[in-house]
C-alpha positions, -999 to +999 in steps of 0.1 A: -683+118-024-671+111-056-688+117-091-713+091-112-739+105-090-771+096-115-753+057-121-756+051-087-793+064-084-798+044-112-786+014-099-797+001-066-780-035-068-750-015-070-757+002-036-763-027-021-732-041-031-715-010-015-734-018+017-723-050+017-686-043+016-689-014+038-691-041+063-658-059+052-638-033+046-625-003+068-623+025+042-656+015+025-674+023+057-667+063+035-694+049+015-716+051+043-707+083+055-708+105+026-740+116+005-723+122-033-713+101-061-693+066-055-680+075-024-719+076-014-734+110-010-767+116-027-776+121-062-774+161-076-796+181-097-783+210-122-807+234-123-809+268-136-831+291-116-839+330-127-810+337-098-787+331-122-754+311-124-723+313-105-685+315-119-687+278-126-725+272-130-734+269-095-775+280-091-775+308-065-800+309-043-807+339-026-830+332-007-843+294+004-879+304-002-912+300+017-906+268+037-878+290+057-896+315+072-896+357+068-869+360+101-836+361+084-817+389+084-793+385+058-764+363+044-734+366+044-722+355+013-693+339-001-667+335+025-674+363+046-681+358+086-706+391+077-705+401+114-666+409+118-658+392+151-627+407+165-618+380+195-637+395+221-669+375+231-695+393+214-730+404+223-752+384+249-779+370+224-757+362+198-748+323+191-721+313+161-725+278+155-707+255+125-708+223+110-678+205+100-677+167+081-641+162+081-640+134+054-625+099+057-601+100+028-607+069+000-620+057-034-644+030-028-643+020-062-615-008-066-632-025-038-667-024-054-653-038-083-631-067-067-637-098-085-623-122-057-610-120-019-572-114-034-582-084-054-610-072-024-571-073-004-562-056-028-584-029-033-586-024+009-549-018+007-552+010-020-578+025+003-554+020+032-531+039+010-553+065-001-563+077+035-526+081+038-521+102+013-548+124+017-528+134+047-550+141+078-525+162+095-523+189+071-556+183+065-564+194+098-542+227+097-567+243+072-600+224+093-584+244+126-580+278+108-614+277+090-631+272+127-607+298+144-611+320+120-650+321+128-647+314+163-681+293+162-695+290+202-704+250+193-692+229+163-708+198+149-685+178+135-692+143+115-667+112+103-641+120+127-628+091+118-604+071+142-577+045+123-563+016+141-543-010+125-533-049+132-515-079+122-533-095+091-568-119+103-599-124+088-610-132+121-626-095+130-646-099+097-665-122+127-657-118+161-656-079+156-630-054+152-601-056+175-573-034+160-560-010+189-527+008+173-531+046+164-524+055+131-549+083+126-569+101+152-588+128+136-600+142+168-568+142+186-549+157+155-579+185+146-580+189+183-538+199+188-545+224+155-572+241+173-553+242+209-520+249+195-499+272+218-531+277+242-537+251+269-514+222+279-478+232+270-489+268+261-508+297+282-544+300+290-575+274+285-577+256+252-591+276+221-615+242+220-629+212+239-648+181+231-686+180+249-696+150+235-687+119+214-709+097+197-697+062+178-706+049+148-696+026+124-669+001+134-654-015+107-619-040+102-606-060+075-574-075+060-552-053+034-528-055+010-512-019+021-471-024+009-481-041-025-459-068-016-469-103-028-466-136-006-463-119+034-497-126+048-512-154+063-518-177+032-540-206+057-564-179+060-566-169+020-551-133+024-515-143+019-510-109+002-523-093+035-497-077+056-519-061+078-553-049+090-570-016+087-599-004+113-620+023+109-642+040+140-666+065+133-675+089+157-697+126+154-689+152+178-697+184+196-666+207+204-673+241+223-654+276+223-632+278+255-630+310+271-661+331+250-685+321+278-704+291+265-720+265+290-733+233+289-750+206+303-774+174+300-748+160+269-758+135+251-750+109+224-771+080+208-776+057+181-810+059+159-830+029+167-829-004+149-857+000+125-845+032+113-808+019+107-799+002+073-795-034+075-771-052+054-766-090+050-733-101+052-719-141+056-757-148+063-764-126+091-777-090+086-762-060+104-777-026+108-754+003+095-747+023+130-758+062+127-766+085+153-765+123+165-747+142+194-767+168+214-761+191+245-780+217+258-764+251+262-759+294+266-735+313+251-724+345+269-757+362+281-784+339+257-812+324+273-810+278+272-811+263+236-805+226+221-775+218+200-778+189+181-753+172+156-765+147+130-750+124+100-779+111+084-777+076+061-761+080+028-773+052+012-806+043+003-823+032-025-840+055-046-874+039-047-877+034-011-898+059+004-895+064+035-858+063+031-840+049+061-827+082+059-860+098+062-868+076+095-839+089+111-847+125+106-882+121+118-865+099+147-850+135+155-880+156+154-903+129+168-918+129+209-889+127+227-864+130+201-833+142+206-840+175+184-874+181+203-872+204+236-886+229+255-858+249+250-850+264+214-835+236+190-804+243+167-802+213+145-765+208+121-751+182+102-744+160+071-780+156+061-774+139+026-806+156+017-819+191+005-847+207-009-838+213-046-800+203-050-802+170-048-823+143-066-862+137-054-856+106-038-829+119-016-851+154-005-872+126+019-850+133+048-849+171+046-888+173+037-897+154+070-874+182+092-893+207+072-928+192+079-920+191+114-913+225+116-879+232+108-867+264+089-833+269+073-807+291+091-780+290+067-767+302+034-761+280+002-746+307-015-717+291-029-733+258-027-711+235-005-710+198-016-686+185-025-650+175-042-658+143-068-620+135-060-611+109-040-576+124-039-579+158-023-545+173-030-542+199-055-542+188-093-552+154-083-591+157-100-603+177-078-620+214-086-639+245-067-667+234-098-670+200-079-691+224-051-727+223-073-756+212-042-759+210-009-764+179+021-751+205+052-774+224+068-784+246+101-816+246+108-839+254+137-873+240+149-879+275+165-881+302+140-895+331+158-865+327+187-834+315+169-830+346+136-801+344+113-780+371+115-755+360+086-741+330+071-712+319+054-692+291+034-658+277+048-631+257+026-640+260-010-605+266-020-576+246-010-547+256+013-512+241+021-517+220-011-552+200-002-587+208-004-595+208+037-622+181+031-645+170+004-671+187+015-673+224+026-679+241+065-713+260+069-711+286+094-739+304+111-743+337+130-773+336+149-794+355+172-816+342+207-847+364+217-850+364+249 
């Protein structure tokens, strides 16, 4: 999420260090969820392919080469939807489909650098502080119009995060997080964006409803928020803590109201233990909680397909191969997985992994989809990862240059049924002062045979 991509790669007792906090402190758990720089998404390559260079150096790839098969169409580059929707539901076979990672909002770094439990207080407070002012609710004005503007049938979305707060304890760093009062609901807020003026309170059906919700991480700790010195509990050794933060991660499916899409059998789940990072914290180890969302569906006339939603692990070092990572993707594709069906599979998400964007350790993940059949059914043209700011505001470090590989795909298991019509990139430039989220929005207009 941030930069000093190649430092991290370089450095795996750093990672682990990152790990380990993630499971003290609420906004480290972004370290887990992201795949770039110090905020933890994976390592990028700059290459320069015979494609030729973009406004600010971005490789263009036209198209994604053999591994993808011969049955797209065409991209729509750029920002364009490429198929001009006008509102009205559209043609029987065709499915729009997007996927959204919403981004949690901090700069891990003061916390990986804490020297002691005051300054670790410390630096969970400026994370506390950051979230804040990335501002969420504004935040989720531009995240609504990017997906109305497309009017996607099914949206994957990934760190919708949910953030509770608490009087001041070490205790949850224990018994488990505990925290119930709302200060940030990411799906509620994106949610009342998307609906505004339809549904409750307005006229007609919601423009969107949630199908399914998977989550994640769970994650509280004590934080020095106000900067005050002396108003926590000093018995428990935070007596600069004035209150807890707690951080629930969740991934989720939302579907189009009203544009005839159906669906059933939804689903939710956790990878299994093996193939979930395990981090040793105060003696005992804990596995790092990922998962996937998945319902089947048809939009309008289509015949039955699979919708699946993924965040894959972020972290990993770069040596290990397979890369935990890795094991969750071929968890998806395996017998039984969740991404394997009769019916025809559309498969989105925060993969933290490509083909050529990214460093060779962290292509494991994307290699094993390919090897198990999976084909590409979306543009990279811009490329769409991701703002090396932890501050997404305008003039605060961030830049439409940050956008130079790519960890969110659509894919599909079923190239000879599912055929990309056009493609498109969402939220490369900034609106109502903010950057909509770190990373980008791939859209996806795609066509069922029948």
């Amino acid at each position: 999420m941030i930069h000093a991509h190649a430092p991290i790669r370089r450095a795996p007792a750093a990672i682990f260090a990152v790990l380990v906090l993630a499971l003290l402190l609420p906004g480290l758990a972004t370290a887990t969820q992201k795949g770039h720089g110090h905020r933890g998404h994976v390592a990028k390559v700059h290459k320069h392919h015979s494609h030729g260079q973009g406004k600010h150096g971005k490789r263009h790839r036209h198209h994604r080469g053999k591994h993808h098969g011969h049955h797209d169409r065409h991209h729509g580059h750029g920002h364009g939807h490429g198929r001009g929707h006008d509102g009205h539901p559209g043609r029987g076979d065709d499915v729009d489909v997007m996927t959204r990672n919403l981004y949690l909002g901090a700069n891990l770094t003061p916390a990986i650098t804490a020297p002691s439990l005051e300054a670790f207080v410390a630096a969970n407070g400026k994370i506390l502080r950051e979230v804040t002012e990335n501002e969420f609710p504004t935040r989720a004005e531009g995240l609504a119009d990017e997906i109305i503007a497309k009017k996607p049938d099914l949206v994957g979305l990934q760190e919708v995060a949910l953030w509770r707060t608490a009087p001041p304890s070490l205790a949850p760093l224990q018994a488990g997080p505990s925290a119930t009062t709302v200060r940030y609901d990411y799906l509620q807020e994106l949610l009342a964006e998307l609906n505004e003026g339809n549904g409750k309170g307005g006229k007609g059906k919601p423009r969107y409803e949630v199908v399914v919700v998977q989550e994640e991480f769970d994650l509280e700790a004590p934080a020095d928020e106000n900067g005050q010195p002396d108003d926590g509990p000093a018995a428990q050794g935070i007596a600069n803590a004035e209150i807890n933060g707690r951080l629930t991660m969740r991934d989720v499916i939302l579907a189009r109201s009203d544009a005839g899409v159906h669906t059933w059998n939804e689903q939710g789940g956790n990878f299994t233990l093996p193939n979930l990072l395990p981090v040793e914290i105060l003696n005992v180890t804990i596995p790092i909680k990922r998962g996937w969302t998945a319902t089947d569906a048809r939009v309008r006339g289509s015949g039955p397909f699979r919708f699946v939603n993924t965040h894959l692990e972020a972290f990993d070092p770069a040596t290990l191969v397979p890369s935990f990572r890795a094991r969750q993707a071929g968890e998806l594709v395996a017998p039984g997985g969740p991404a394997t069906s009769d019916l025809p599979v559309i498969l989105v998400g925060d993969l933290n992994s490509d083909d050529d964007t990214v460093a060779p350790g962290d292509r494991q993940a994307y290699e094993a989809l390919i090897a198990a059949g999976m084909v590409e059914r979306s543009t990279d043209v811009p490329l769409s990862c991701c703002i090396e700011s932890s501050l997404l505001a305008v003039g605060k470090g961030g830049s439409e240059a940050d956008f130079d590989h790519q960890v969110d795909h659509v894919m599909t298991r079923d190239p000879d049924e599912v055929t990309l019509e056009s493609s498109a990139v969402t939220g490369i430039q900034p609106v109502n002062g903010f950057w909509n989220s770190d990373h980008a929005g791939i859209f996806s207009a795609l066509e069922l045979d029948d």
